[in-house]
C-alpha positions as CSV (number, residue, x, y, z in Angstrom):
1,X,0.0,0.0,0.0
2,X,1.5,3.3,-0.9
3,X,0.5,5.9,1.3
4,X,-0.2,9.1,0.2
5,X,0.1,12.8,2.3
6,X,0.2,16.1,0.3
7,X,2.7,18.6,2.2
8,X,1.9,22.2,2.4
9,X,5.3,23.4,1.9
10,X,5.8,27.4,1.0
11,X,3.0,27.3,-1.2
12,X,3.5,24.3,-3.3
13,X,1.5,21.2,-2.9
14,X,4.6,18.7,-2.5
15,X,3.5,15.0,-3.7
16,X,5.7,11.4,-3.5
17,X,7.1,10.7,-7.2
18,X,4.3,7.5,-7.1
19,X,1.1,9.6,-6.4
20,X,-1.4,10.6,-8.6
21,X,-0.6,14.2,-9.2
22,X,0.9,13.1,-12.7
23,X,-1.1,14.1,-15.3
24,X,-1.7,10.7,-17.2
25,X,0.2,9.8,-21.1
26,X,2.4,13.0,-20.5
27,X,6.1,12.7,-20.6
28,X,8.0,14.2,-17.4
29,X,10.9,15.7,-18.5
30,X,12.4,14.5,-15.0
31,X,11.8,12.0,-12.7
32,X,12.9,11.6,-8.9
33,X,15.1,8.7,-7.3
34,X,14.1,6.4,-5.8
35,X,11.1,5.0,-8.1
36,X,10.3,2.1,-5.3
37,X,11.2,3.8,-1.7
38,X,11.5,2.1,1.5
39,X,13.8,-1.0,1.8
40,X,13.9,-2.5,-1.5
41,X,17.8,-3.8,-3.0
42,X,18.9,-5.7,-5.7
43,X,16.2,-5.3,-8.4
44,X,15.9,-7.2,-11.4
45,X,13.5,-5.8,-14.3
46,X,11.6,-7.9,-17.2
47,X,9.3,-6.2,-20.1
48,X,6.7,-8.2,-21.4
49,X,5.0,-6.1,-24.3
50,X,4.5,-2.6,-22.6
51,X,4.2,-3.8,-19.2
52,X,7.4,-3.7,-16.8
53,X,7.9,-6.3,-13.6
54,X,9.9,-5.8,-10.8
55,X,11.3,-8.2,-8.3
56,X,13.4,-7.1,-5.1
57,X,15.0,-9.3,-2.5
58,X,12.8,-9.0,0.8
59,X,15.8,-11.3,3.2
60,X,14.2,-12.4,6.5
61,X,10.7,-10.5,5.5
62,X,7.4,-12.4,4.7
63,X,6.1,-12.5,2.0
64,X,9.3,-13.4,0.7
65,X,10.7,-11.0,-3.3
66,X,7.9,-8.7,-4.0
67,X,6.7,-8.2,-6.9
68,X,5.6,-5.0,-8.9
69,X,4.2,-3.7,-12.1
70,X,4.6,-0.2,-14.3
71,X,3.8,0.8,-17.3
72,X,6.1,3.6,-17.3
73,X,9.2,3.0,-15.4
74,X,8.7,5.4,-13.2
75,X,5.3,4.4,-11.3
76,X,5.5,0.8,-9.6
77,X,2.0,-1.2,-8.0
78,X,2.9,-3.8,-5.2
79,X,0.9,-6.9,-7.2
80,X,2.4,-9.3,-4.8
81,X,5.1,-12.1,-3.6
82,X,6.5,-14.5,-5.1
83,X,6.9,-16.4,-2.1
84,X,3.6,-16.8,-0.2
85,X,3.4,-20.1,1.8
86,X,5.7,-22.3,3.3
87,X,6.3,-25.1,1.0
88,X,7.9,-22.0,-1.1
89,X,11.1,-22.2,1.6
90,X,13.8,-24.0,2.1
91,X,12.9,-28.2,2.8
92,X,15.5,-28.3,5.3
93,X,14.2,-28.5,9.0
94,X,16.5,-26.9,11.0
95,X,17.7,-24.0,9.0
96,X,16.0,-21.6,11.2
97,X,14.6,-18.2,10.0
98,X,14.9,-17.7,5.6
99,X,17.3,-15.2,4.7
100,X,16.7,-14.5,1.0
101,X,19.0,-12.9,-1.3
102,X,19.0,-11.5,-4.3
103,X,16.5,-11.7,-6.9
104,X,16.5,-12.4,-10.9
105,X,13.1,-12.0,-12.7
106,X,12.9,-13.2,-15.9
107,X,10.3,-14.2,-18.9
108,X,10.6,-16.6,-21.1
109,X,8.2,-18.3,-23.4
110,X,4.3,-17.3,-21.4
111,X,6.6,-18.5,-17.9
112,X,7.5,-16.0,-15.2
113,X,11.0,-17.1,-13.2
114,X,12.0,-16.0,-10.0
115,X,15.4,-17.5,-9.0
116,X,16.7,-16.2,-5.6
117,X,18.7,-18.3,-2.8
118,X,18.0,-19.2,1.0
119,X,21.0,-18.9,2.2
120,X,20.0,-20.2,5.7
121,X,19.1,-23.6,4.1
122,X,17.7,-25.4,1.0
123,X,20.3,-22.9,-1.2
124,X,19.5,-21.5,-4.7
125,X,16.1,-22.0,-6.1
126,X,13.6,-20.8,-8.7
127,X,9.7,-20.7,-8.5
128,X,7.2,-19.6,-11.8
129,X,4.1,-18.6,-12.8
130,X,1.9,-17.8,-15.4
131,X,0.4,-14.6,-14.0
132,X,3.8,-12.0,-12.4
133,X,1.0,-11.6,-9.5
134,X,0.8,-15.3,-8.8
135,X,-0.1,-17.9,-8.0
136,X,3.6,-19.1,-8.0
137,X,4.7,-22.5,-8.1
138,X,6.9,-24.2,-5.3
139,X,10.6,-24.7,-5.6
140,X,12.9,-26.2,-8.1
141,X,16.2,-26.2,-6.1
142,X,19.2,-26.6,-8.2
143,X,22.7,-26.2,-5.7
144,X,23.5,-24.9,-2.3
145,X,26.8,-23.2,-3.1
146,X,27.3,-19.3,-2.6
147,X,24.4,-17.0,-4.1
148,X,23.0,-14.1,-6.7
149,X,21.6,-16.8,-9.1
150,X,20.7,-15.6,-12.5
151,X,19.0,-17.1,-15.8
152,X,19.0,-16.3,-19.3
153,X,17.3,-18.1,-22.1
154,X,19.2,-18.1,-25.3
155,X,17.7,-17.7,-28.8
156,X,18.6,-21.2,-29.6
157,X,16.7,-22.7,-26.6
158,X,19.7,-23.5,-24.2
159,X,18.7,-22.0,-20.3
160,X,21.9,-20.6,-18.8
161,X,22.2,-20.9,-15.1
162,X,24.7,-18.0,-13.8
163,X,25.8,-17.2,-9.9
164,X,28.4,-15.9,-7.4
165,X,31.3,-18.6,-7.4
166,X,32.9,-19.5,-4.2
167,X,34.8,-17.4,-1.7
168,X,38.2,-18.2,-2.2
169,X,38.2,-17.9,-6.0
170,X,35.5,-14.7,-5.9
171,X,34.4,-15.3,-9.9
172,X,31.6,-15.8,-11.6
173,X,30.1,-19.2,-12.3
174,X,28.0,-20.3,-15.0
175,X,26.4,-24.0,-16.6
176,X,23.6,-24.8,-18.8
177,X,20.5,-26.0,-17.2
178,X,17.4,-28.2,-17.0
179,X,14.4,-25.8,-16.5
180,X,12.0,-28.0,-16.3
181,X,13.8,-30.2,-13.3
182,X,16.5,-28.0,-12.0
183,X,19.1,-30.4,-13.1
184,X,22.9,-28.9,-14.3
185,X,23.3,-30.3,-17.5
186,X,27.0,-29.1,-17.7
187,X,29.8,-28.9,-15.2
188,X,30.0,-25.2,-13.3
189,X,32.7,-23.5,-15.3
190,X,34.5,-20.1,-14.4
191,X,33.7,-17.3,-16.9
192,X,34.9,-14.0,-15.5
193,X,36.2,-12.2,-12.3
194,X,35.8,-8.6,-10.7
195,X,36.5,-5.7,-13.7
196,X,37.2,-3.2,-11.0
197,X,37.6,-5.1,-8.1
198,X,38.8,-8.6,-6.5
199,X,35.3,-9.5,-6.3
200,X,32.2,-10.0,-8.1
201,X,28.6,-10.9,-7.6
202,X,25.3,-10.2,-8.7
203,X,26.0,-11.3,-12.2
204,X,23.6,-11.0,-15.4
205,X,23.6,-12.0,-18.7
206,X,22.1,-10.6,-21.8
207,X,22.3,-11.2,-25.7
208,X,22.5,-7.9,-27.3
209,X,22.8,-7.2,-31.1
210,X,24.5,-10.5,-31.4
211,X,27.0,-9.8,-28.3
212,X,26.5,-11.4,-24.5
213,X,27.1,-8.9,-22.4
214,X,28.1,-10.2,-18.8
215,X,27.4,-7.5,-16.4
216,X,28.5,-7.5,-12.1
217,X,28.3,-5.9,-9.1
218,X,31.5,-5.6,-7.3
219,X,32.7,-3.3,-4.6
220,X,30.7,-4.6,-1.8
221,X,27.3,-3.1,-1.5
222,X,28.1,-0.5,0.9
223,X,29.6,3.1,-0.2
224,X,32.2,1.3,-2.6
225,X,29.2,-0.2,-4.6
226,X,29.2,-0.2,-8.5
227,X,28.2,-2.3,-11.6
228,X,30.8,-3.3,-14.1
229,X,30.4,-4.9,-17.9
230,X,32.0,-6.8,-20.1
231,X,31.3,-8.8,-23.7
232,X,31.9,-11.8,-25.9
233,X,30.5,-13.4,-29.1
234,X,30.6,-16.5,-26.9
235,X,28.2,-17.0,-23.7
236,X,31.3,-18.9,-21.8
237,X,33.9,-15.6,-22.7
238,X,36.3,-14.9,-22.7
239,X,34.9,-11.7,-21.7
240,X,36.5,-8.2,-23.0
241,X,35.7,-5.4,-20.1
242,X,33.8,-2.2,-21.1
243,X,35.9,0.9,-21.3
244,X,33.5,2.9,-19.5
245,X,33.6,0.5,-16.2
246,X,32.1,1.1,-13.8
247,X,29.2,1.7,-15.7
248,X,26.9,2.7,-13.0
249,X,29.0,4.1,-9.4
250,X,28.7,7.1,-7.3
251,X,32.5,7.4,-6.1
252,X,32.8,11.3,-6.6
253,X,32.1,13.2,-3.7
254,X,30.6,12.2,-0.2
255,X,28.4,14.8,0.1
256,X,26.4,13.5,-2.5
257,X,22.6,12.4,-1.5
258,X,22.6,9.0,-3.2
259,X,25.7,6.6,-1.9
260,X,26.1,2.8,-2.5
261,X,24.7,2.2,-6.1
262,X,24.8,-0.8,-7.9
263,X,23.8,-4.4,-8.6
264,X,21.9,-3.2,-11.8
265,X,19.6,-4.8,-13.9
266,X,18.8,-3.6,-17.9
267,X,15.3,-3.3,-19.7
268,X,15.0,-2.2,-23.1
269,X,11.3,0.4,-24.1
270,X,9.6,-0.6,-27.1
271,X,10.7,2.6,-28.4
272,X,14.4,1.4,-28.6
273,X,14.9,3.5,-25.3
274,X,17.2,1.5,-22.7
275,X,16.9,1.9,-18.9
276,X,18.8,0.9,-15.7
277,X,17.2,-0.4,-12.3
278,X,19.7,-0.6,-9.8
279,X,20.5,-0.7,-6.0
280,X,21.3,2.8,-4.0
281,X,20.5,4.5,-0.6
282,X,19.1,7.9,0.2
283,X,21.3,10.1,2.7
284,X,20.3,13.2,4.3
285,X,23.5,12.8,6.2
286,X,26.8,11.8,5.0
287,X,26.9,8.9,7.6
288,X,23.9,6.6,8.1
289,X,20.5,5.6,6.8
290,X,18.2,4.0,8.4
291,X,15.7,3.7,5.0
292,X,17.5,0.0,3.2
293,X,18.5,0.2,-0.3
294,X,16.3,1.3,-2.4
295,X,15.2,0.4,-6.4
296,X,16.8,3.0,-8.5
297,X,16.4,4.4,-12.4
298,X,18.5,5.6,-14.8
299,X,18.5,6.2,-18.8
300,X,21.4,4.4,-20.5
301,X,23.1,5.6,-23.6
302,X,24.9,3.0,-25.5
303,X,28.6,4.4,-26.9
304,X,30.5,2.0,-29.2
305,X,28.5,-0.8,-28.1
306,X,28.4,-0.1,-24.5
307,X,26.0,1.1,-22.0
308,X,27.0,4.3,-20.1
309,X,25.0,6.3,-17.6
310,X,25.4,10.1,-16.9
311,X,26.9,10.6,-13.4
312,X,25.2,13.5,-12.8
313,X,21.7,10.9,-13.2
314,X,23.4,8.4,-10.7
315,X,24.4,10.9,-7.9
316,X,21.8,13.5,-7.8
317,X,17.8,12.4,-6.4
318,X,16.3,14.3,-9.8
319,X,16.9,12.4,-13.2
320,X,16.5,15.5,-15.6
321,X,15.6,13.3,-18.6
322,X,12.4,12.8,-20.2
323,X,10.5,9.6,-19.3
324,X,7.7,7.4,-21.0
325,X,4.4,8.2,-21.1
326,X,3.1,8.5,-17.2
327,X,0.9,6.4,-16.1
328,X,0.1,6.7,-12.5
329,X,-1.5,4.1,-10.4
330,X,-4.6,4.9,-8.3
331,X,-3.6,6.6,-4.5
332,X,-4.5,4.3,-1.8
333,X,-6.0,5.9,1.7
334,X,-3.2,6.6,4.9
335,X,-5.6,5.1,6.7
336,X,-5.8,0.8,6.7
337,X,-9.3,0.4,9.3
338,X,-8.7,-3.7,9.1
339,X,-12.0,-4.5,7.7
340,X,-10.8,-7.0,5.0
341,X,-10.2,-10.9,5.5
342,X,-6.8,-10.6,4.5
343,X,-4.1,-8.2,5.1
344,X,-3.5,-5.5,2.3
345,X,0.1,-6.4,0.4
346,X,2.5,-4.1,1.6
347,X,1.9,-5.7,5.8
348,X,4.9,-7.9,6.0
349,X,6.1,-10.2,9.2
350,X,9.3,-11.1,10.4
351,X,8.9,-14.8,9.2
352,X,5.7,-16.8,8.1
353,X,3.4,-16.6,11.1
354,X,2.3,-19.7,12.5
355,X,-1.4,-20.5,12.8
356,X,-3.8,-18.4,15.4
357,X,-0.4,-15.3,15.4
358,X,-3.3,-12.9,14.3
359,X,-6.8,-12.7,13.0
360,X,-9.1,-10.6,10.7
361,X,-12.4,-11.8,11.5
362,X,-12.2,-12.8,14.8
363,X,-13.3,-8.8,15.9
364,X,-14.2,-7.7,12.8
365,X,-12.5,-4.1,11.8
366,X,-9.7,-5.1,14.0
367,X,-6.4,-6.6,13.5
368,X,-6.1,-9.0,16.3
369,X,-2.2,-10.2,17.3
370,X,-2.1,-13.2,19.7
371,X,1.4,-12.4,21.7
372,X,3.8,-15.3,22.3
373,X,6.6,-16.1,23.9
374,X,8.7,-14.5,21.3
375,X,9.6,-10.7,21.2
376,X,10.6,-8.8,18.1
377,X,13.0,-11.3,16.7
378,X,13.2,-13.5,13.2
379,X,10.5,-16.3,14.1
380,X,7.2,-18.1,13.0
381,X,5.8,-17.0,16.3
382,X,7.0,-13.2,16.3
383,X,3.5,-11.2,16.2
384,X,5.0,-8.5,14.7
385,X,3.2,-7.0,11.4
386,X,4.9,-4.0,10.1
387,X,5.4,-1.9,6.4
388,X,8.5,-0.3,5.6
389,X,9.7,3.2,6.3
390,X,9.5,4.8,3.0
391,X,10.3,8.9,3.9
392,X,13.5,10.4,5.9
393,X,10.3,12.4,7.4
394,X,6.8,11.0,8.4
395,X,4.6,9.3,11.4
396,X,3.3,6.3,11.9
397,X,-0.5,6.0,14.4
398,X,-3.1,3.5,15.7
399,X,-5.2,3.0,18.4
400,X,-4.8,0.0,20.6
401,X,-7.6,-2.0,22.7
402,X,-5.1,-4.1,25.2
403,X,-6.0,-4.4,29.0
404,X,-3.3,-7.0,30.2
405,X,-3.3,-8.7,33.6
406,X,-0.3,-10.2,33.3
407,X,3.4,-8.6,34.4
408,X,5.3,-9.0,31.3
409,X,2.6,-8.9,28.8
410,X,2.9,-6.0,26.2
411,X,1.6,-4.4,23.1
412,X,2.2,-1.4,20.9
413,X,4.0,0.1,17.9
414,X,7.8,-0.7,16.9
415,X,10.1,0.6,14.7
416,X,12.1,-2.5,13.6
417,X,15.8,-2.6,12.3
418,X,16.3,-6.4,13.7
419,X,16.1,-8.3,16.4
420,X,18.7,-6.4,18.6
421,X,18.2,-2.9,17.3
422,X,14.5,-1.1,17.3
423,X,12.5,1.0,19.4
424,X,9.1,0.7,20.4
425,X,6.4,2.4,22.1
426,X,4.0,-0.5,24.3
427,X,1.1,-0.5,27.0
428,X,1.9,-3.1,29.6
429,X,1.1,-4.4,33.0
430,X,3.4,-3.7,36.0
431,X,3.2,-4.9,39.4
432,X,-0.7,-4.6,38.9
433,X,-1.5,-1.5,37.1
434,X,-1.0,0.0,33.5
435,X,1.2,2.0,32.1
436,X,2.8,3.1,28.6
437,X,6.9,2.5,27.8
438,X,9.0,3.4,25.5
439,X,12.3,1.3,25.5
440,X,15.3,1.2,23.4
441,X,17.0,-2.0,21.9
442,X,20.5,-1.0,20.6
443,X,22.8,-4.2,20.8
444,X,23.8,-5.3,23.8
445,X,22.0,-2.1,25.8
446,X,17.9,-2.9,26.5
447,X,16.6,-0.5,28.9
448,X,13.0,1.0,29.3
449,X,14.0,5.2,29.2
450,X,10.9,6.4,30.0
451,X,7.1,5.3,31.6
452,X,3.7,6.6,32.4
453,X,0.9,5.3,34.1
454,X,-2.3,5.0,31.7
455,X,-5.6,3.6,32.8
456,X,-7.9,1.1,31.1
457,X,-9.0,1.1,28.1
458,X,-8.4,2.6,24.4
459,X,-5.1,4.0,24.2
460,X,-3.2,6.0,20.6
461,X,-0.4,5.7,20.3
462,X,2.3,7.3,17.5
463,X,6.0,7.5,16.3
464,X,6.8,10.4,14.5
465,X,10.6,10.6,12.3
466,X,13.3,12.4,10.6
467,X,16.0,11.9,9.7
468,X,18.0,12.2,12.6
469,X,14.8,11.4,15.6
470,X,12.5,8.5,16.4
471,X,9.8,10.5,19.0
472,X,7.0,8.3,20.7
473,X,3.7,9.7,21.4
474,X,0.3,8.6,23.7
475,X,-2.7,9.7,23.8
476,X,-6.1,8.6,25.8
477,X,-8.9,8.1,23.2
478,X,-10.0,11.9,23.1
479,X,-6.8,12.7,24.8
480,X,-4.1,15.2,23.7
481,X,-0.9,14.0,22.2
482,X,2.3,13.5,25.6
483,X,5.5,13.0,24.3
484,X,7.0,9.7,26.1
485,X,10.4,10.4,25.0
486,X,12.8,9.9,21.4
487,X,15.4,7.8,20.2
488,X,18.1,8.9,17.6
489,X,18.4,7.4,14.4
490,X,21.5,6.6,13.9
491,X,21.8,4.1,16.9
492,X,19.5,1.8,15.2
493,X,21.2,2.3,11.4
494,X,21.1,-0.3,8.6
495,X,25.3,0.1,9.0
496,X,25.3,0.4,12.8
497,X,22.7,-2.4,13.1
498,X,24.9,-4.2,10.2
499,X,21.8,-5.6,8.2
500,X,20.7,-5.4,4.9
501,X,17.4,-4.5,5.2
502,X,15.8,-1.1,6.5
503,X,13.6,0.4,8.6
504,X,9.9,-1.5,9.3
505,X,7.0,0.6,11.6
506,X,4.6,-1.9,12.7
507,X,2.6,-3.2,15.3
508,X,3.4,-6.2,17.8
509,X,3.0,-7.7,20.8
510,X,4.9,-10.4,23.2
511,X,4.6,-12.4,26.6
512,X,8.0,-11.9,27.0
513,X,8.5,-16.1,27.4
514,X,5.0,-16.6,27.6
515,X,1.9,-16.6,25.5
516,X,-0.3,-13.2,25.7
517,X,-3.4,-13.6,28.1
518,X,-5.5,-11.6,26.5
519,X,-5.2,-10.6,22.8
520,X,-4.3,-7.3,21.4
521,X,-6.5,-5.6,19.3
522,X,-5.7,-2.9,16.6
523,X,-8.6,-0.5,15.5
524,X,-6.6,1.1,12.8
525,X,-2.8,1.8,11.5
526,X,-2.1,5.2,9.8
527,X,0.9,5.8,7.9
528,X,1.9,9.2,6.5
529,X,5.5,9.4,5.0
530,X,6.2,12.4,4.0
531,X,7.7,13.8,0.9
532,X,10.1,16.3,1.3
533,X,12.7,18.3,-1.2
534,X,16.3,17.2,-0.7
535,X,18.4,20.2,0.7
536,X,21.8,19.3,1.3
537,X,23.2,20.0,5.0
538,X,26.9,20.9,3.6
């Protein structure tokens, strides 16, 4: 669900790049960066006619690679997962919590492919299906070695099956491959190394006006991120590196908004037009970000056979270039009251919940979370059901019906890096009587900073952000708003937390190492990111 909250800034009605303000089959002759916001990395693009599908790697998040549509490039719907059930994970018992990595998409012959790899267990994997917004099939596991697992289907019918190859040689990997079963038909064979670096990953493969193009991330996907490119007549190599390598980096000045770019995908417009999706994150800082990597888009000019991108398009949030045709996708309300059967798409959990976690229809307009012993950490029985921070500025609000009995019993709104880094704001039950708490969770430091006694009943509660503050509010059900107290941003980083992922704002509740008493019911969640202007602070 995108939310969507005009600003009143100096006059001028400020919208998010996705909302409907567009005016419809016009071309933009700019665009802002990022097109999908919130934590979304390693995209990988497919056109099928005129429409454009997007898949991005969701790690320990369920559902697991979400998958979106445009028609335009620019304007992405959340049309679903590609991983929806549990039969779609790793067979192995013991693995523990998925953690999946990056995504391919690909189309080939009426078939939609998603390979990605759980590194926690069964490996490397693809799933298909005839419609991009399912239903998708269950795995076809192929190996359990290293990661970023790619596909490409030649013109001659032979399926290529490309990944990371191991550690201590850091190349790239590639044999033919059995679609229908899964099944290496050819021995794993070496077929290029890091352009720029000692390392490589994320590899793709494309035929292009009768060349393969082999194209990698390398640098790590921190600040020293980038894409690389090289060709060949043959699809084994050897492989002659582009010229212009890296192809897509932003290495020229630290003061730049957009850091960490890379692992890129390409997609060619039916108007011989080529375009970039690739990895980056959004600073209003120099030093952290609390926001994930983001899906990012760029034009691509093609010099002497090789695809360039401006730098100025790479490091700046505004691509001053003309894009297709608009075509903006309806605005969905701030507000979600509960009243389907099913949660909308963009509610994610921390794992696939087990049975009974929470309920729709139990109270009817609510959503009801049945607390376990598990607190905010990567399980099946973690009630925890968040979206992802999409804005450096924005709030997050619901109201909460929980009356526990119990000492120990809590629930309330979290802001969710992982397991040993968030705040959250939470009504509880101490030593008889009711209170509201805001604690802090940064590594090995967990300490409650701040309380207040509440009574029974309804209670609001809110977390408002920017990019430097997380500030937790309470209010009593006609109540005014009492700050509780604020936690800074940067203790609870994506580099200080040392994940992949980003920031999710959601709502929760735990026994603390027992299950909840009595359930917690949610009357409504209301998200408002807000959009602002970047304005450099150097």
């Amino acid at each position: 669900m995108k939310w969507i909250f005009p600003l009143i800034l100096l006059g001028t009605l400020v919208f998010p790049p996705d909302s409907g303000a567009q005016d419809p089959g016009k071309r933009a002759l700019e665009y802002e960066n990022p097109v999908v916001r919130g934590v979304n990395p390693d995209p990988s693009i497919i056109r099928v006619g005129d429409d454009y599908y997007l898949v991005n790697s969701s790690f320990s998040f369920y559902p697991g690679c979400p998958i979106r549509h445009s028609r335009d490039l620019v304007n992405w719907e959340l049309i679903g997962y590609a991983l929806t059930r549990p039969s779609q994970f790793s067979l192995d018992k013991n693995h523990g919590s998925a953690q999946l990595y990056a995504a391919t998409l690909r189309y080939h012959d009426g078939t939609f492919y998603v390979i990605t790899t759980d590194v926690n267990g069964g490996g490397n994997f693809y799933v298909t299906a005839r419609n991009p917004a399912g239903p998708w099939s269950d795995p076809i596991y192929i190996d359990k070695d290293q990661f970023d697992p790619s596909l490409f289907f030649d013109d001659d019918g032979t399926v290529y099956y490309i990944r990371r190859g191991p550690f201590a040689t850091k190349d790239i990997v590639q044999a033919t491959l059995d679609i229908k079963t899964g099944k290496l038909l050819t021995p794993l064979r070496s077929i290029g190394v890091g352009m720029v670096s000692d390392d490589a990953e994320g590899p793709h493969l494309y035929k292009i006006n009768g060349w393969y193009y082999l194209s990698e991330a390398e640098g790590g996907s921190r600040f020293l991120h980038m894409q690389t490119i090289a060709r060949s007549k043959s699809p084994w190599g050897p492989f002659e590196p582009s010229p212009h390598n890296p192809w897509i980096s932003q290495h020229t000045a630290w003061w730049n908004p957009v850091k960490s770019t890379g692992h890129a995908d390409l997609v060619d417009t039916p108007d011989g037009r080529w375009w970039a999706v690739y990895l980056g994150t959004r600073h209003a800082n120099y030093g952290h970000f609390s926001i994930g990597r983001e899906t990012f888009l760029a034009p691509v000019e093609w010099k002497d056979g090789w695809p360039v991108v401006k730098q100025q398009d790479v490091s700046q949030l505004t691509v001053h270039e003309p894009t297709l045709p608009l075509h903006p996708w309806p605005a969905t309300p701030v507000r979600d009251d509960f009243s389907a059967n099913t949660l909308a798409l963009p509610w994610n959990f921390l794992d696939f919940p087990q049975p009974g976690l929470f309920s729709l229809t139990e109270r009817p307009g609510y959503l009801r979370l049945h607390g376990q012993e598990a607190g905010l950490e990567y399980s099946t029985r973690t009630a925890f059901v968040a979206q992802r921070q999409t804005e450096w500025n924005g709030s997050a609000t619901t109201r909460l019906e929980f009356d526990p009995i119990t000492n120990g019993e809590e629930a309330g709104l979290a802001v969710f890096m992982s397991p040993d880094y968030h705040y959250e704001i939470y009504k509880t039950c101490v030593g008889g009587k009711l209170s509201v708490a805001l604690r802090k969770s940064v590594g090995d430091i967990r300490t409650v900073t701040a309380k207040a006694e509440v009574g029974g009943g309804a209670l609001q509660l809110k977390i408002e952000y920017d990019p430097e503050h997380y500030r937790f509010y309470y209010a009593g059900e006609n109540g005014e708003w009492k700050m509780l107290g604020s936690g800074l941003e940067r203790l609870i980083a994506s580099e200080v937390a040392d994940v992949w992922s980003g920031a999710m704002i959601g709502l929760y509740s735990t026994g603390n190492g027992r299950v909840v008493t009595h359930p917690a019911d949610f009357d409504w969640f209301e998200a408002r990111p807000v959009h602002l202007p970047y304005k450099s602070e150097f």
